[in-house]
Residue frames as qw, qx, qy, qz and C-alpha x, y, z in Angstrom:
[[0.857, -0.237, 0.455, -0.052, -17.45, 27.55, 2.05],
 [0.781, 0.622, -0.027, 0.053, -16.49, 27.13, -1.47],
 [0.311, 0.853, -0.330, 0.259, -13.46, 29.82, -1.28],
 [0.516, -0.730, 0.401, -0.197, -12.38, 28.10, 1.79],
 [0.947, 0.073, 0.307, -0.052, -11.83, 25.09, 0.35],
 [0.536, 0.781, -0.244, 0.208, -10.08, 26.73, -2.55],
 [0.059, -0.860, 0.417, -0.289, -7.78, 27.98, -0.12],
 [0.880, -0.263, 0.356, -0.171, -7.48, 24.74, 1.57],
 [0.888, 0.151, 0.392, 0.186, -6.26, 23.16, -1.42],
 [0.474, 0.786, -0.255, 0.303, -3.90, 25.62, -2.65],
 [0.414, -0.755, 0.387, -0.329, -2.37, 25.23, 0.70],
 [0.915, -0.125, 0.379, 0.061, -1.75, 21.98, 0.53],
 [0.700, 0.646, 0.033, 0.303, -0.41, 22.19, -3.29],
 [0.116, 0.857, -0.363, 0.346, 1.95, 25.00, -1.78],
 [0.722, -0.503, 0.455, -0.134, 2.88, 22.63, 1.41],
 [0.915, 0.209, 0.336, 0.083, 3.43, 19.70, -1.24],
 [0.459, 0.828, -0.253, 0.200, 5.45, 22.13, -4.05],
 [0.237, -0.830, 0.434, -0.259, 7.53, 23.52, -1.04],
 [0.804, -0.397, 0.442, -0.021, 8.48, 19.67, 0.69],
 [0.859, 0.341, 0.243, 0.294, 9.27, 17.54, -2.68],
 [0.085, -0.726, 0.187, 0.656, 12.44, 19.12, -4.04],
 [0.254, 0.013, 0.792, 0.555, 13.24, 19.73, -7.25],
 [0.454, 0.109, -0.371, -0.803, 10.60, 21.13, -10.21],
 [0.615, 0.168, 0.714, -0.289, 7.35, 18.90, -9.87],
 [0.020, 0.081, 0.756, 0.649, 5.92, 17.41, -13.32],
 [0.421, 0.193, 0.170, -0.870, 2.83, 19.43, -13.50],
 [0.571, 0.081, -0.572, -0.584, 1.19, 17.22, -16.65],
 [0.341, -0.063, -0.936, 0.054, 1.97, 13.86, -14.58],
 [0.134, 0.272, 0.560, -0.771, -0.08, 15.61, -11.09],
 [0.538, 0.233, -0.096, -0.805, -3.04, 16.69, -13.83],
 [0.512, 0.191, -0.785, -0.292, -2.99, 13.54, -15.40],
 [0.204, -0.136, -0.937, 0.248, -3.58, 11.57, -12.05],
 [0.212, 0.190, 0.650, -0.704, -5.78, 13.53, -10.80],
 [0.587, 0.139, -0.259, -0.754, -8.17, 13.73, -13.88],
 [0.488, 0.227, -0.840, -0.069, -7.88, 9.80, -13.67],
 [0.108, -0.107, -0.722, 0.675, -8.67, 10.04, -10.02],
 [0.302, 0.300, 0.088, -0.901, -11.52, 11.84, -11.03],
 [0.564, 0.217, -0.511, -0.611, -12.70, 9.56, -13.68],
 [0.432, 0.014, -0.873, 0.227, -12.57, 6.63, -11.50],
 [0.014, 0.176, 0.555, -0.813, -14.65, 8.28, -8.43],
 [0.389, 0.355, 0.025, -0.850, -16.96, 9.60, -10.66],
 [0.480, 0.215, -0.779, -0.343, -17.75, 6.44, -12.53],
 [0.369, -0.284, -0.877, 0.118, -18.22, 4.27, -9.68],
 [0.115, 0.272, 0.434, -0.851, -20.32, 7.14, -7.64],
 [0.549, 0.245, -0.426, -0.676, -22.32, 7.36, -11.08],
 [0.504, -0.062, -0.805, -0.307, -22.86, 3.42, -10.63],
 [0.070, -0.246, -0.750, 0.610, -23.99, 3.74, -6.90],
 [0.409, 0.378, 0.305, -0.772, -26.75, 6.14, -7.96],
 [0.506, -0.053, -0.496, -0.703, -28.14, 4.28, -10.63],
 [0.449, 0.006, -0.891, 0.067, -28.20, 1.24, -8.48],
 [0.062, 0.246, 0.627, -0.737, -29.54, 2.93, -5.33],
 [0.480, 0.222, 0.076, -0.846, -32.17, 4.95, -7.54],
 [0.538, -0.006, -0.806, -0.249, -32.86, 0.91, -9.24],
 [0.321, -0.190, -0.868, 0.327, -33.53, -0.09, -5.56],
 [0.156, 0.298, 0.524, -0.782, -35.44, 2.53, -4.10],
 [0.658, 0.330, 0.085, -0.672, -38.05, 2.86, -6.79],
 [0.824, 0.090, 0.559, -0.030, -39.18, 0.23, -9.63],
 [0.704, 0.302, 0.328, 0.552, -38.17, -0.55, -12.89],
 [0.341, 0.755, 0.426, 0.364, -39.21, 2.36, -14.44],
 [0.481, -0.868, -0.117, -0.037, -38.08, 4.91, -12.09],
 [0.666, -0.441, 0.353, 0.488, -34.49, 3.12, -11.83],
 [0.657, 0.227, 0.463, 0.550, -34.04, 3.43, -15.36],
 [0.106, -0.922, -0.248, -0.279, -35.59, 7.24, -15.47],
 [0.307, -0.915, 0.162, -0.206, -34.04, 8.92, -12.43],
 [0.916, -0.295, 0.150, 0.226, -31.40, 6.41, -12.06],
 [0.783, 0.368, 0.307, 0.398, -29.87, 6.81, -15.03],
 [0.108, 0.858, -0.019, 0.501, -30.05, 10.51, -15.34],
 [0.357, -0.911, 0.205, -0.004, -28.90, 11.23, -11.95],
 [0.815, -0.377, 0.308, 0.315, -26.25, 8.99, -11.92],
 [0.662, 0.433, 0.223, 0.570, -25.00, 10.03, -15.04],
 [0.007, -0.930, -0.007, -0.366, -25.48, 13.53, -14.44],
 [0.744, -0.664, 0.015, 0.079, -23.65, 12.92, -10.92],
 [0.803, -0.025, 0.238, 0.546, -20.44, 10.79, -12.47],
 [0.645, 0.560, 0.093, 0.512, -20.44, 13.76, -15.07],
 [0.266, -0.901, -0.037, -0.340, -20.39, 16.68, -12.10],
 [0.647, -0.690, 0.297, 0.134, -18.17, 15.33, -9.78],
 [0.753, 0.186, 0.266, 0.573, -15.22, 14.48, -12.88],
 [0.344, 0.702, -0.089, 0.618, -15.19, 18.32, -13.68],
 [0.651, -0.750, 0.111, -0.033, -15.08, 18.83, -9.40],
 [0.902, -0.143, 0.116, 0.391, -12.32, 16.60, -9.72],
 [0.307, 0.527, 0.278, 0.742, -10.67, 19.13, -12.76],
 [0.155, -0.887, 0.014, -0.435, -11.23, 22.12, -10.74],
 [0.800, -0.573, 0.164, 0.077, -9.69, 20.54, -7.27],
 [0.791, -0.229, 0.233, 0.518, -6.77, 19.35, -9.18],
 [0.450, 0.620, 0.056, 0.640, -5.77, 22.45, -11.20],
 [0.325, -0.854, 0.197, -0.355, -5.84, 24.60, -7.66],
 [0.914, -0.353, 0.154, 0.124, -3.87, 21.71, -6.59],
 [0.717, 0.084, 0.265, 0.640, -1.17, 21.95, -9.01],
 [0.060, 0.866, 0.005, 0.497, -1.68, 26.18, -8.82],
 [0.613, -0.768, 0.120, -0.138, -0.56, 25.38, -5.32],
 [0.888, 0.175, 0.157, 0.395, 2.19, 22.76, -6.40],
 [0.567, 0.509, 0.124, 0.635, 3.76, 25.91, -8.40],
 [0.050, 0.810, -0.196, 0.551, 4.06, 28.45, -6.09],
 [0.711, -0.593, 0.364, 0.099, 5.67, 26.15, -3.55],
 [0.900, 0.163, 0.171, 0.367, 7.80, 25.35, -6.18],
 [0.276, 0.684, -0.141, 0.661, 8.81, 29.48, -6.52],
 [0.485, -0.825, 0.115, -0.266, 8.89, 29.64, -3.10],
 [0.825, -0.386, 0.314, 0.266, 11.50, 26.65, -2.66],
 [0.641, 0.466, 0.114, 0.599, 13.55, 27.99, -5.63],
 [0.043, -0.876, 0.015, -0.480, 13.44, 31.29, -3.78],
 [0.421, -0.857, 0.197, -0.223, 14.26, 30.89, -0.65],
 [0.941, -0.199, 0.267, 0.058, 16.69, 27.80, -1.22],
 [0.763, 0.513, 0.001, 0.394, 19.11, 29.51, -3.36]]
């Protein structure tokens, strides 16, 4: 399931490289998406403390909340960082493909 995904998103990246002409700015694409990532993963991190505050009591929220959510926000920000380097691996070889076949 993993690899499929992979593939998924290099496909795109290569679909995306290939459409936009012109050299893409790799840093700016890394840059959003880590951002994208930090932002998702922050407010997903504040749903699970809040959910694990509601479903058990104090003690509990602050315990299992805390940890998971953190743990969560900190998992799904490198996700993010993996997704968007295959993203911008994909980016670059639609970008040798449209330099190839467009000259």
């Amino acid at each position: 399931m993993a690899f499929t995904l992979t593939i998924i998103i290099i496909l795109i990246g290569i679909c995306y490289g290939f459409s936009k002409k012109g050299t893409e700015d790799y840093l700016h694409i890394l840059l959003k998406g880590l951002k994208i990532g930090l932002v998702l993963g922050l407010i997903l991190g504040l749903i699970s403390f809040l959910l694990g505050g509601l479903s058990g009591g104090i003690e509990s929220a602050i315990s299992g909340g805390l940890i998971g959510g953190l743990t969560g926000s900190i998992v799904f920000i490198v996700i993010m960082g993996i997704v968007t380097v295959e993203f911008i691996i994909g980016v670059l070889i639609g970008d040798i493909i449209e330099k190839v076949l467009r000259k």
